[in-house]
gemmi code that builds the backbone of each chain (N, CA, C; Angstrom):
import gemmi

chains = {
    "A": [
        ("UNK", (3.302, 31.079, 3.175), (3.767, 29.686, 3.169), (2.989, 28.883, 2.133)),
        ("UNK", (3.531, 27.592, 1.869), (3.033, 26.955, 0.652), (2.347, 25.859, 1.658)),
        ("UNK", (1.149, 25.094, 1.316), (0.582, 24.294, 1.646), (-0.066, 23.698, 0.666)),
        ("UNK", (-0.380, 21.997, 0.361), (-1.287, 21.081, -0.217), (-2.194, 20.872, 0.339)),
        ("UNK", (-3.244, 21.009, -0.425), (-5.120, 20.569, 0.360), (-4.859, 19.566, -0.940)),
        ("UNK", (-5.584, 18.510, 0.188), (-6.296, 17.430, -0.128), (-7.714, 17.635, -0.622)),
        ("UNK", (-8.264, 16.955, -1.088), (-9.670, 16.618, -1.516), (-9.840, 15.555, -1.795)),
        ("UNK", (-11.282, 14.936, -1.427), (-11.745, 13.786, -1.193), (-13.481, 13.902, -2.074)),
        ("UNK", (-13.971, 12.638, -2.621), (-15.068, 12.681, -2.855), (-16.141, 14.164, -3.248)),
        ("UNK", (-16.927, 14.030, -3.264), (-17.827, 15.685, -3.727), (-17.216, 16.747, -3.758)),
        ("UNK", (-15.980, 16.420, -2.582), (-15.179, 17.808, -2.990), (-13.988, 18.194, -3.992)),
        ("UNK", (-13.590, 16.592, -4.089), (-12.466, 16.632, -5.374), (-13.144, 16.983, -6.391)),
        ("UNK", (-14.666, 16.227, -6.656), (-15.553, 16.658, -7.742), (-15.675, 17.819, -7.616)),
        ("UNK", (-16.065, 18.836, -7.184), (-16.276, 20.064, -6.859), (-15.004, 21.051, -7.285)),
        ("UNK", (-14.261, 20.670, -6.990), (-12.714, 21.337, -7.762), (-11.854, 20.746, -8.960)),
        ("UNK", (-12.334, 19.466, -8.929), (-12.066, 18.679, -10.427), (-10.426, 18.598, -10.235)),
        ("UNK", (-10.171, 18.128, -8.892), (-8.315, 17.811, -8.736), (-8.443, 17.500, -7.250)),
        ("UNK", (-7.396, 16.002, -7.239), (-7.056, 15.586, -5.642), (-6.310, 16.414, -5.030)),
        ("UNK", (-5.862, 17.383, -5.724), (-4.877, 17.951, -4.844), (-4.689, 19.499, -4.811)),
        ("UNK", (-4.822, 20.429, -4.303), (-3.900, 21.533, -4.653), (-3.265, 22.730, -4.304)),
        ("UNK", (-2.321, 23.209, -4.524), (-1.066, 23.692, -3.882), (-1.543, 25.168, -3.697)),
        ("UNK", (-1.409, 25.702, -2.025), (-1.991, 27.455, -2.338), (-0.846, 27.736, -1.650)),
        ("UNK", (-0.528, 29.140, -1.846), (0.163, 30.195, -0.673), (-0.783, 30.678, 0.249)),
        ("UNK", (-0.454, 30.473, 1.428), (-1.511, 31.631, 2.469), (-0.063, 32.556, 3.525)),
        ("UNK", (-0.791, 33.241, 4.146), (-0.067, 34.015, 5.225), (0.059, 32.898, 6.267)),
        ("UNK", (0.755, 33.032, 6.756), (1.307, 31.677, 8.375), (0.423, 31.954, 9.066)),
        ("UNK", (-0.761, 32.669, 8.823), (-1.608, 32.849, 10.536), (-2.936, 32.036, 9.426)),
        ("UNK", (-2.953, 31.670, 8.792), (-3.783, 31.426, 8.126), (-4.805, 29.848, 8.807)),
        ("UNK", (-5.914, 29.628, 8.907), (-7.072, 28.804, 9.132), (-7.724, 27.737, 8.304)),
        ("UNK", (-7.611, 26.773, 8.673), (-8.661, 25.893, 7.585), (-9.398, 26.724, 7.165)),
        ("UNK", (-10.570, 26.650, 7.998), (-11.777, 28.077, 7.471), (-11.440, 28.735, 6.316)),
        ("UNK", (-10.500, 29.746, 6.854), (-10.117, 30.846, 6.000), (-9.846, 29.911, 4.379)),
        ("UNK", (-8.820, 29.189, 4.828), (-8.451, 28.478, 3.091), (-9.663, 27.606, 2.757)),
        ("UNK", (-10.295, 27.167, 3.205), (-11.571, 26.547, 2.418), (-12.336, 28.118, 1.811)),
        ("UNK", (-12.244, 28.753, 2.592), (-12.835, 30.556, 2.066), (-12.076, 30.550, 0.705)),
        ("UNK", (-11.278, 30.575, 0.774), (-9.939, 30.922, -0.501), (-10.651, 30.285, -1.515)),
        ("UNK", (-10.661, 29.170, -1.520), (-10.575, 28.133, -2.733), (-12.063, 28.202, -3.006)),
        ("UNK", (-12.931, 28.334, -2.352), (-14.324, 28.712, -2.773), (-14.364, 29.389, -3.807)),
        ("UNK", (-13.386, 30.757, -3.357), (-13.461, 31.906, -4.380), (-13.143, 32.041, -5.934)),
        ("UNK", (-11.950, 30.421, -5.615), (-11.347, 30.027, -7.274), (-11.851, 29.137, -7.626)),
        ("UNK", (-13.190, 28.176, -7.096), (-13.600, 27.019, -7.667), (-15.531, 27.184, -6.786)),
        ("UNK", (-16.350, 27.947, -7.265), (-17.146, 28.226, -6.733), (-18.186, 27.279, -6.274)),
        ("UNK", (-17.820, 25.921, -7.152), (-18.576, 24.904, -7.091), (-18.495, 24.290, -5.351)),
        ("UNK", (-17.272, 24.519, -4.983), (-17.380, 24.420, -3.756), (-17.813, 24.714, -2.104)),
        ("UNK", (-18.551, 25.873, -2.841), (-19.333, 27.125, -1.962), (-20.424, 25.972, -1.478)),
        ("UNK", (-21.385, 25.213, -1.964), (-21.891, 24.758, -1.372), (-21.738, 23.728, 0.234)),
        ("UNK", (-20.561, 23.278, -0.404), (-20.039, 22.483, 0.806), (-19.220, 22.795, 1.759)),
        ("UNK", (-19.167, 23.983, 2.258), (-18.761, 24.908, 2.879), (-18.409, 24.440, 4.353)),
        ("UNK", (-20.200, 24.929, 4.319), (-20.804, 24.184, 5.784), (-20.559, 22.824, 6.636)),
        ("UNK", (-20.166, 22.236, 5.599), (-20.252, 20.449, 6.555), (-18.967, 20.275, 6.543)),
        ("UNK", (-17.745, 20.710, 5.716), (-16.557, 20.371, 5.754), (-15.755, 19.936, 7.125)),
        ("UNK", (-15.195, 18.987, 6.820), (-14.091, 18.834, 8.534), (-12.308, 19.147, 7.492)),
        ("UNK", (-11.816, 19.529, 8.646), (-10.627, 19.250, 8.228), (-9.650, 18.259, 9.017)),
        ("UNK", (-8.278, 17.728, 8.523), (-7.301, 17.165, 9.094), (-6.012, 17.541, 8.241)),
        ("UNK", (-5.099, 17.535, 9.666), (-3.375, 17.489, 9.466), (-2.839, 16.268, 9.686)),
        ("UNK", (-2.373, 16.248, 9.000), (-1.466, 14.440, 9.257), (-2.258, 13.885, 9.667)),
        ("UNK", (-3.208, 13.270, 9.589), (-3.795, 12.329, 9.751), (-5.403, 12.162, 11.006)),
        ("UNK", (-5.035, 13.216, 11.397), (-6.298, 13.945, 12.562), (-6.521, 15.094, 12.370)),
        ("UNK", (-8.346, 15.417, 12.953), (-9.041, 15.648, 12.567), (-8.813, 17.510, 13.601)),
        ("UNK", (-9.035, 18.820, 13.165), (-8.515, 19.715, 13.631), (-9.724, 20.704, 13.610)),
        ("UNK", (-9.821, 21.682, 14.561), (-11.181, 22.707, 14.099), (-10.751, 23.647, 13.019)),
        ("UNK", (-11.676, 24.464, 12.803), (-11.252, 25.068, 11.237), (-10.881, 26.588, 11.914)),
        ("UNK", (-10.515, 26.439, 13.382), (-10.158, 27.818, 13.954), (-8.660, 27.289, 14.119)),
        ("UNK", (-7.620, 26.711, 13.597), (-6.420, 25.845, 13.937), (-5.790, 26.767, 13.449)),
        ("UNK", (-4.506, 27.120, 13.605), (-3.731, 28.182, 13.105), (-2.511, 27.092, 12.042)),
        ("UNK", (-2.645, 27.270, 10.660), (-1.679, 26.086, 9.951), (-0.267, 26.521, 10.156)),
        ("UNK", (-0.131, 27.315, 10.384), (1.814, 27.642, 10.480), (2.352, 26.242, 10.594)),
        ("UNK", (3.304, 26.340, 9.736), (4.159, 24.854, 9.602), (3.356, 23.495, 8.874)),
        ("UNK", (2.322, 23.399, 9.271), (1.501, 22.563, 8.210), (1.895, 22.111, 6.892)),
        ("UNK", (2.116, 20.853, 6.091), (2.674, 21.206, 5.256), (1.161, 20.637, 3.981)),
        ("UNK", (0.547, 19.971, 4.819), (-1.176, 19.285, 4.158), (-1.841, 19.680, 5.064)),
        ("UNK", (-3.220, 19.738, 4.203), (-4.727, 19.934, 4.719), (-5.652, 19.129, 3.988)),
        ("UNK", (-6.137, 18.808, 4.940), (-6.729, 17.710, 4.263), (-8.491, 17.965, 4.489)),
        ("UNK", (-9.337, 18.644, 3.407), (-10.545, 18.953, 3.557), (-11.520, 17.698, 3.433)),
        ("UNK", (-12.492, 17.214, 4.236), (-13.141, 16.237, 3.933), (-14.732, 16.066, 4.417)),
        ("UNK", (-15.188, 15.879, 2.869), (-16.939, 15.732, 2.956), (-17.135, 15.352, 4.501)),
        ("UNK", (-18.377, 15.222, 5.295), (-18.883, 14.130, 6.118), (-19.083, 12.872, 5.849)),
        ("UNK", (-18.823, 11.962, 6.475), (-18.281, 10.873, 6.296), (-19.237, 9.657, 5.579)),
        ("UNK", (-19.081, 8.840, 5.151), (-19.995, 7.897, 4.648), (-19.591, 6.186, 4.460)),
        ("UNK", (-18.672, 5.996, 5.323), (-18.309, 4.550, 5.114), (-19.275, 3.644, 6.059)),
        ("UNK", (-18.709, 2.257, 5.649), (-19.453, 1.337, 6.567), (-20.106, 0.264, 5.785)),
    ],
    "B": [
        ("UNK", (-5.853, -7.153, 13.104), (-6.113, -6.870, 11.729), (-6.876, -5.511, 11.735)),
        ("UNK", (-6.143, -4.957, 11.089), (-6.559, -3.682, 10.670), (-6.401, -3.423, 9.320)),
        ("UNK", (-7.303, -3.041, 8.150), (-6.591, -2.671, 6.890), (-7.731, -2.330, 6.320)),
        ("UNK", (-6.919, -1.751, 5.179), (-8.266, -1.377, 3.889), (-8.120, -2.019, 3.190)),
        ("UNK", (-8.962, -2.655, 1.989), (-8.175, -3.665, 0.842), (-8.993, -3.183, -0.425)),
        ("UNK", (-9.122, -4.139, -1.537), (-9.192, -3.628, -2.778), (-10.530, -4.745, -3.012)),
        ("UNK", (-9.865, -5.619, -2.541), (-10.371, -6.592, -3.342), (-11.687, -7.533, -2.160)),
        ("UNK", (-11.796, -8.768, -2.471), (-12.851, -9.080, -1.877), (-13.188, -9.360, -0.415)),
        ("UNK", (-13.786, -8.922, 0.822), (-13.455, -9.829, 2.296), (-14.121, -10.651, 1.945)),
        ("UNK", (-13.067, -11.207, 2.948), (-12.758, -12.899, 3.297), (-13.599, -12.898, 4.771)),
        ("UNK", (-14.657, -13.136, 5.165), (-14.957, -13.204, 6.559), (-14.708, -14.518, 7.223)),
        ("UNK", (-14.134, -15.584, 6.720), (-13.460, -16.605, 7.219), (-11.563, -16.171, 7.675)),
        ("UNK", (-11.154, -15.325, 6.841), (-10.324, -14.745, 7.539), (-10.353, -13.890, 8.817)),
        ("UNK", (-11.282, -12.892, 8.952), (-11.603, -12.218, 10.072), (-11.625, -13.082, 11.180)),
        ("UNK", (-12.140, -14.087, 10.901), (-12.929, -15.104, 11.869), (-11.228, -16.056, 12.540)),
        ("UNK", (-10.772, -16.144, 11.549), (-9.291, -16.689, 12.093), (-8.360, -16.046, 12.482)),
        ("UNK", (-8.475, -14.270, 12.239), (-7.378, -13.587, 13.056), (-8.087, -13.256, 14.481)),
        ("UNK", (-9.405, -13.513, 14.989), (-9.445, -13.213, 16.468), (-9.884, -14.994, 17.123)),
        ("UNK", (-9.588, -15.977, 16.348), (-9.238, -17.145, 17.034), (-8.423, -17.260, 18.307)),
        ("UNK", (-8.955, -17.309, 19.131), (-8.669, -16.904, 20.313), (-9.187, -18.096, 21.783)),
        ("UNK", (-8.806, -19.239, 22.727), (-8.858, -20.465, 23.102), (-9.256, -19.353, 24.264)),
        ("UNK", (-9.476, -18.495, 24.955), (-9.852, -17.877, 26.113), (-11.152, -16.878, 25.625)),
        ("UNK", (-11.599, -17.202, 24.310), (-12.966, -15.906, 24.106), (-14.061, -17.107, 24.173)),
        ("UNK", (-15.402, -17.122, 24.616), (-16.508, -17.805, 24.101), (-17.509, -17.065, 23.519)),
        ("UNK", (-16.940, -16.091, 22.859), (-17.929, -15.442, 22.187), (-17.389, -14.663, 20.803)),
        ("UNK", (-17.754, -15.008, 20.137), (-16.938, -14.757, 18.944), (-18.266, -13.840, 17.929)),
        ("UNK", (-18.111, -12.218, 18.101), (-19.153, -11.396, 17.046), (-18.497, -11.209, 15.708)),
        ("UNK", (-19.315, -11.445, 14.376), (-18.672, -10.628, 13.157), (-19.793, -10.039, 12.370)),
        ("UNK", (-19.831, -9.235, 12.248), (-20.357, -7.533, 11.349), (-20.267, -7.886, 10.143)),
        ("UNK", (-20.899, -7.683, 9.145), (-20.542, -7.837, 7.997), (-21.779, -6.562, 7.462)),
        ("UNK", (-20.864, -5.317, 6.652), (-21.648, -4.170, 6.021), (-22.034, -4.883, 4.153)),
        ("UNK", (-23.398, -5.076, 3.756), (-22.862, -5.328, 2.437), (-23.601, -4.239, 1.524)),
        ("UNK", (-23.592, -4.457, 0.728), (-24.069, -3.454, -0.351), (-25.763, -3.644, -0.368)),
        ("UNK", (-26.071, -2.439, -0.109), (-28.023, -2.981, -0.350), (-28.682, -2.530, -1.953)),
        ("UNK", (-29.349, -3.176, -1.705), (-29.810, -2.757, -3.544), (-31.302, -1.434, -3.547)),
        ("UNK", (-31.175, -0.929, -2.250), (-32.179, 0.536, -2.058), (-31.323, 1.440, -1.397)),
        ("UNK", (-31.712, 2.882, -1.516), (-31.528, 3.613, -0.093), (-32.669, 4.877, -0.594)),
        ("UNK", (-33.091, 4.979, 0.876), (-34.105, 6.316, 0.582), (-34.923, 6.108, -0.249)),
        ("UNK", (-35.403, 4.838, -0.493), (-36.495, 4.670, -1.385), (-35.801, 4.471, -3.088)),
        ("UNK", (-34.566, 4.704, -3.031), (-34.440, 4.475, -4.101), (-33.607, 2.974, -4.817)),
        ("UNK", (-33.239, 2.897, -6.178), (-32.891, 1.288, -6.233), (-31.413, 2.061, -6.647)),
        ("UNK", (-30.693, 0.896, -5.799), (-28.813, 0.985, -5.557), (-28.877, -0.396, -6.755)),
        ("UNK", (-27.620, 0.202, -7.287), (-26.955, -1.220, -8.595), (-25.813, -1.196, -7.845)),
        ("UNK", (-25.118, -0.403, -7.358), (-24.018, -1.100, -6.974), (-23.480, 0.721, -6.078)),
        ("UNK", (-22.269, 0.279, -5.695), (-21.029, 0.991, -4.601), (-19.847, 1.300, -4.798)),
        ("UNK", (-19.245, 2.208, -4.783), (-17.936, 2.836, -5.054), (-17.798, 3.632, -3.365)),
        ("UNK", (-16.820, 3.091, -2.993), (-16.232, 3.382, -1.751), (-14.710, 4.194, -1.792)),
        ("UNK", (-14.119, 5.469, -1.162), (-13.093, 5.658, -1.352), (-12.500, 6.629, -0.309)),
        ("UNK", (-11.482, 6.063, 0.451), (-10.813, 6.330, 1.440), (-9.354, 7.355, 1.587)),
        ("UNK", (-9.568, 8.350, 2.566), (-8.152, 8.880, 2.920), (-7.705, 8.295, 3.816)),
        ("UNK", (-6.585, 7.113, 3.191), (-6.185, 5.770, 3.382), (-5.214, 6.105, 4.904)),
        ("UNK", (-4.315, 7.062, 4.606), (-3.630, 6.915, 5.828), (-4.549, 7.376, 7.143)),
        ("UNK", (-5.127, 8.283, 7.207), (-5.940, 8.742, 8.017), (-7.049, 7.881, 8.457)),
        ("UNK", (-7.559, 7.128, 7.570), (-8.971, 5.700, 7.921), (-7.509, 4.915, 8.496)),
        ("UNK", (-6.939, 4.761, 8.258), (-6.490, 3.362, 9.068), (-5.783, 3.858, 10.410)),
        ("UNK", (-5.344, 5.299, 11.243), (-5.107, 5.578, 12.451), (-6.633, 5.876, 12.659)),
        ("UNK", (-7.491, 6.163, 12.123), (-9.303, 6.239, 12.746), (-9.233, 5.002, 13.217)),
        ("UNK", (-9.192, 4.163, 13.081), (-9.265, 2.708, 13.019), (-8.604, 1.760, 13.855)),
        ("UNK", (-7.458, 2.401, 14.183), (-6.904, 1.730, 15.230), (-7.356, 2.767, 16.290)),
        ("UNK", (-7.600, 3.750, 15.916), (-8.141, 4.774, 17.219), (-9.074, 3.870, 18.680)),
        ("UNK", (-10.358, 3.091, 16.751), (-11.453, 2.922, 17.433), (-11.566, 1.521, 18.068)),
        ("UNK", (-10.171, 0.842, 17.803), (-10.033, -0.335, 18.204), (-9.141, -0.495, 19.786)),
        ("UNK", (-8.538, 0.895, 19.679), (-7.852, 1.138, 20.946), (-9.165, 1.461, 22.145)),
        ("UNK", (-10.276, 2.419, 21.451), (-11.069, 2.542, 22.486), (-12.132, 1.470, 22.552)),
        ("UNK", (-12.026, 0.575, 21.523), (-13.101, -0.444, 21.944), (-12.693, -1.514, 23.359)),
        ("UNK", (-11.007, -1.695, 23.064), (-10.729, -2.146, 23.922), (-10.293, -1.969, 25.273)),
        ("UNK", (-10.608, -0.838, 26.009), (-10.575, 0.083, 27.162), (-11.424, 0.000, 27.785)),
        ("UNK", (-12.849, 0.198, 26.761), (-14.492, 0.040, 27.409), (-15.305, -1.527, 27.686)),
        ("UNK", (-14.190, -2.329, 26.904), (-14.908, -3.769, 27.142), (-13.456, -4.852, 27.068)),
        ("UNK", (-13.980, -5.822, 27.819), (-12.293, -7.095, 27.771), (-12.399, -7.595, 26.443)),
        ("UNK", (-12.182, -6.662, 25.349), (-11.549, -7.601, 24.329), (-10.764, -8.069, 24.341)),
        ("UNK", (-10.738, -10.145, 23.241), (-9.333, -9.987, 23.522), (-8.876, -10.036, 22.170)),
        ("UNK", (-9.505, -10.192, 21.168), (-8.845, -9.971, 20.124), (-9.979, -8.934, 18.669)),
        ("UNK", (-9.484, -8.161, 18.119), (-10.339, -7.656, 17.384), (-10.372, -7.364, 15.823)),
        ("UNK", (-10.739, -7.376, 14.836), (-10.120, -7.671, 13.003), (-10.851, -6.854, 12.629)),
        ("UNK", (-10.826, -5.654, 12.092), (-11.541, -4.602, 11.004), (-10.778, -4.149, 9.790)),
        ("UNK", (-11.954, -4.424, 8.509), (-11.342, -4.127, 7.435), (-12.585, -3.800, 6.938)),
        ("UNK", (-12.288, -2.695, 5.822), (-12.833, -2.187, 5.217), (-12.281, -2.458, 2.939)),
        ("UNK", (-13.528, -2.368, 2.942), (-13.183, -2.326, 1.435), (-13.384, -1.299, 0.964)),
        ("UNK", (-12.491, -0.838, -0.274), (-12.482, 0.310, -1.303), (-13.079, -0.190, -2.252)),
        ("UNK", (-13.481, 0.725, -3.324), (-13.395, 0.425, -5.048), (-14.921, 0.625, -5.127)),
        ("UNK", (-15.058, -0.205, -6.010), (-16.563, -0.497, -6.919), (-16.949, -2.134, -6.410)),
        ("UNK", (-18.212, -1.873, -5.748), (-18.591, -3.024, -4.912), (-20.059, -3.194, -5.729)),
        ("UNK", (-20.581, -4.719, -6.075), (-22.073, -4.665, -6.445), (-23.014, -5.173, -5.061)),
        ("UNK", (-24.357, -5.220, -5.809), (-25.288, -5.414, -4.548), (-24.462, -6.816, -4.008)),
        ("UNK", (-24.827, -7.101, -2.677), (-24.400, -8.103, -2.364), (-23.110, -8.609, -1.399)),
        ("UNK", (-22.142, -7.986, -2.037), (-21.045, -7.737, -1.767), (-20.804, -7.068, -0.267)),
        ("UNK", (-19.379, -7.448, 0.719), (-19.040, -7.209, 1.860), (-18.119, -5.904, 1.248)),
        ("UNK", (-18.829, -4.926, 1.967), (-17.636, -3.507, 2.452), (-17.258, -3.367, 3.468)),
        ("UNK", (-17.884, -4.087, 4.426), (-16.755, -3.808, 5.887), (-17.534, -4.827, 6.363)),
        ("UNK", (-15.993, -5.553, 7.309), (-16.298, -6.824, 8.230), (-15.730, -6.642, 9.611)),
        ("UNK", (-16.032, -6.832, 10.459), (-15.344, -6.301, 11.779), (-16.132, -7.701, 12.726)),
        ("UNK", (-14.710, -8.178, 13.468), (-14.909, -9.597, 14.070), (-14.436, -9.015, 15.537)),
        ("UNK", (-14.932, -9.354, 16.600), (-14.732, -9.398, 18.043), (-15.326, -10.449, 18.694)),
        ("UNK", (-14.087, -10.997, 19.748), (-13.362, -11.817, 20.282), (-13.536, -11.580, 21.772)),
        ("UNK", (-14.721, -12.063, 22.516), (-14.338, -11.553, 24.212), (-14.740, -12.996, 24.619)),
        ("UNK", (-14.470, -12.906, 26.134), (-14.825, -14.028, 27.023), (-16.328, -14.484, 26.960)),
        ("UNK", (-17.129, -13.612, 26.717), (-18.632, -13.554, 26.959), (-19.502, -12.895, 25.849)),
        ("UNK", (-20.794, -13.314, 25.364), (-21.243, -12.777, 24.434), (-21.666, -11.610, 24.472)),
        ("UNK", (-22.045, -10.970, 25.588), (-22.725, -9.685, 25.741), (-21.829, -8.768, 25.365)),
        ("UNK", (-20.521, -8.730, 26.026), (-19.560, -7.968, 25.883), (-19.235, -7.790, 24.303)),
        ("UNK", (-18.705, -8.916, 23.833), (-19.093, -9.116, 22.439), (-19.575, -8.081, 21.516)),
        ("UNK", (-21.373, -8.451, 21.945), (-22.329, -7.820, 20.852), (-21.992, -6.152, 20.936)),
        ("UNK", (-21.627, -5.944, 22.653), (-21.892, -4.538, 22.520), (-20.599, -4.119, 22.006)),
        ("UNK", (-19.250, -4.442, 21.839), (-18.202, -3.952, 21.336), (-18.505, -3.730, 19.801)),
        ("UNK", (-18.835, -4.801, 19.300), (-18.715, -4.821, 18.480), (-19.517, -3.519, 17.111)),
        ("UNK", (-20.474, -3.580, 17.999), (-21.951, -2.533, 17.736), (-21.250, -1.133, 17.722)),
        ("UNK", (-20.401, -1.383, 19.177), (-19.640, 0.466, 19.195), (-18.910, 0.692, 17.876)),
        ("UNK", (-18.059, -0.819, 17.398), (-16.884, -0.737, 16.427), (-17.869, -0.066, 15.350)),
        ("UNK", (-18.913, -0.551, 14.751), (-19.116, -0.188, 13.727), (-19.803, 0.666, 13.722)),
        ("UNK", (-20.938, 1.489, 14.543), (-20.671, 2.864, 14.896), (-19.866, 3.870, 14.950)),
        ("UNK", (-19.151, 3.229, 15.568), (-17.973, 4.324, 15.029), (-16.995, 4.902, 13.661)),
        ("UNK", (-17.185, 3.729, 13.489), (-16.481, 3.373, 12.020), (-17.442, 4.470, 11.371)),
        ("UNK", (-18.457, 4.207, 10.891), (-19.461, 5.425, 10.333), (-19.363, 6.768, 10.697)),
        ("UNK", (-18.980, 7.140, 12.158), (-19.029, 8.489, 12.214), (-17.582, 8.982, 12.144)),
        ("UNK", (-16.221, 8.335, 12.301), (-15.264, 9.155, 12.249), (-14.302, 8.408, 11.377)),
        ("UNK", (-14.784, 7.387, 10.430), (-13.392, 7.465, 9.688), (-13.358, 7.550, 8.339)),
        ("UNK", (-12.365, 8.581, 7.951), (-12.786, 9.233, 6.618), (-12.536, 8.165, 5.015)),
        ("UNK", (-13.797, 7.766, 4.949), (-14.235, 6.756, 4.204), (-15.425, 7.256, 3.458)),
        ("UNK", (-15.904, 7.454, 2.028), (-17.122, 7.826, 1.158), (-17.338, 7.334, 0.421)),
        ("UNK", (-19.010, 7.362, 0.166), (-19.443, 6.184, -0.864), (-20.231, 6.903, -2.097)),
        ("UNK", (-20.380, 5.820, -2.914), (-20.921, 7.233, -3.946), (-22.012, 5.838, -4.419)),
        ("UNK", (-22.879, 6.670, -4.558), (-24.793, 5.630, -5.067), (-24.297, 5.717, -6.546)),
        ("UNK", (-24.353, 4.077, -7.309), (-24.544, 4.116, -8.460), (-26.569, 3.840, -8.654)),
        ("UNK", (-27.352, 4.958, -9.370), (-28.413, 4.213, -9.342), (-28.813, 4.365, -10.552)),
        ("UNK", (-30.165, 3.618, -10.798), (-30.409, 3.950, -12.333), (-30.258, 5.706, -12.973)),
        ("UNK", (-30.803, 6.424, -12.056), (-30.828, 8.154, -12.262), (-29.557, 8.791, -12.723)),
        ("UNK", (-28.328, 8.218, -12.084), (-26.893, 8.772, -11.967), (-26.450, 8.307, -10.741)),
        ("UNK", (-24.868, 9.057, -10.379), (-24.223, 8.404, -9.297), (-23.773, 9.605, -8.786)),
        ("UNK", (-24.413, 9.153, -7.564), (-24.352, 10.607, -6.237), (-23.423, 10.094, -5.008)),
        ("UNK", (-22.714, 11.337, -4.297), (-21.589, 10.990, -3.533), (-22.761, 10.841, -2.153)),
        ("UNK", (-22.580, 10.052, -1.190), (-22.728, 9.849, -0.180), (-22.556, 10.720, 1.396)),
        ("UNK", (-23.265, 11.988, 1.337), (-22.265, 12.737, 2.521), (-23.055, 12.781, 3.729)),
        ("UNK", (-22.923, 11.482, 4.658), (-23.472, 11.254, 6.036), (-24.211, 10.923, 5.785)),
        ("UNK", (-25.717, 11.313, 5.900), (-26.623, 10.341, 5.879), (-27.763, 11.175, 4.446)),
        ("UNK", (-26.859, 12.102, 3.652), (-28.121, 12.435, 2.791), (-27.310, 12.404, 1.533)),
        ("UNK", (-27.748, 12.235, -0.073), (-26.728, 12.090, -0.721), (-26.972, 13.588, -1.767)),
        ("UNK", (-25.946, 13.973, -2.247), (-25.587, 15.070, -3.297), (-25.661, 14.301, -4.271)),
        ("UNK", (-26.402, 15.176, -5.981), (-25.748, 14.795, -6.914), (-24.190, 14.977, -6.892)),
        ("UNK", (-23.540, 14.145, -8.174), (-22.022, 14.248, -8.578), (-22.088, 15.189, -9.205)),
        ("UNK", (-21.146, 15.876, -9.084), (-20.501, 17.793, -9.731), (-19.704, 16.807, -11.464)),
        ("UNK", (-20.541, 17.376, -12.257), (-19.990, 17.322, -13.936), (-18.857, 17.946, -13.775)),
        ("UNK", (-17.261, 17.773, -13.760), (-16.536, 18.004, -13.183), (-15.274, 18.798, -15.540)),
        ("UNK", (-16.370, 17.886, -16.138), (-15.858, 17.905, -17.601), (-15.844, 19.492, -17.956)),
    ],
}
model = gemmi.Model(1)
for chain_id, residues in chains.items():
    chain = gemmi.Chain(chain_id)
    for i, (resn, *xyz) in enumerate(residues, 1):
        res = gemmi.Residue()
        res.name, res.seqid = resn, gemmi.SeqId(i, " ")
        for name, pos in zip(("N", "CA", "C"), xyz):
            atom = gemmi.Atom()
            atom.name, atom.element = name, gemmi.Element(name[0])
            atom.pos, atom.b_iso = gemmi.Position(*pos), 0.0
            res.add_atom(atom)
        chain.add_residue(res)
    model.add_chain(chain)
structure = gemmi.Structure()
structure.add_model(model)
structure.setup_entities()
């Protein structure tokens, strides 16, 4: 299936694009696709660890199964206020 | 009032959307830009939001502020962009019968606001400009 990840702050920096489009298998995991994209943008290996993710608009564990998903939305820890 | 904006808060606006003839206690928050962090010297703030998602955080935290205490009216906004020292990035006004209730709503609002809504800031300082992630900051990734 086709899915859009988002990126936000250190991590858009980190991949140098707000946006971008992968294929995964339908059983596929946040986790797992933050794994993926590590592998094609290594700069992102560091931020591995702290990442949260969200679907439409809430916030999901990175054990979530995306089938049907059509965004992911990876995002630093937070810093507003 | 709920929103993100661009441009400057107005905390005389905040202050008139929870105008309210049944509150005697009227709290407003105001986050502004500090000119240190961690020992070091801040020139200024770049704030930047996953807009649809911060603004259901946001009513999230306004739904649960008002469950845990009699609010009766409540205004949070946040600013985006490039902010200098000085300057308001988030104003959050609450509206209850009583002041206590008040202080402590209000305290939760912006607590919360910090831990769950996806909002990031990035340190302009003399050294360079580092992204903000929770409470420790990264250099910025040379992205050229």
């Amino acid at each position: 299936m086709k899915i859009s990840v988002l990126l936000f702050a250190g991590l858009r920096d980190a991949v140098g694009a707000p946006r971008v489009e992968m294929e995964l298998p339908e059983s596929a995991t946040p986790r797992r696709l933050a794994d993926n994209l590590a592998e094609r943008y290594p700069k992102l290996r560091p931020h591995l660890h702290a990442m949260a993710f969200a679907i439409d608009g809430e916030f999901v564990s990175g054990d979530t199964v995306l089938q049907n998903a059509k965004e992911l939305a990876l995002l630093p820890p937070v810093s507003g206020g | 009032m709920i929103a993100i904006v661009q441009s400057s808060i107005d905390a005389a606006q905040l202050l008139a959307a929870v105008e309210d003839d049944s509150s005697g206690g009227v709290v407003l928050f105001l986050g502004t830009v500090r000119d240190h962090s961690q020992g070091q010297k801040v020139v200024a703030l770049e704030y930047e939001a996953y807009e649809p998602m911060a603004l259901r955080q946001m009513e999230n935290i306004k739904e649960e502020v008002c469950k845990k205490w009699p609010v009766r009216r409540l205004a949070m906004v946040h600013r985006i962009g490039y902010m200098k020292v000085g300057e308001i990035s988030v104003a959050i006004a609450v509206a209850c019968a009583h002041r206590a209730e008040a202080f402590e709503a209000c305290r939760f609002a912006i607590d919360s606001l910090k831990h769950s809504v996806p909002i990031w800031k990035k340190e302009y300082r003399p050294d360079g400009s580092f992204w903000v992630e929770g409470c420790q900051a990264h250099p910025v990734t040379d992205t050229n």
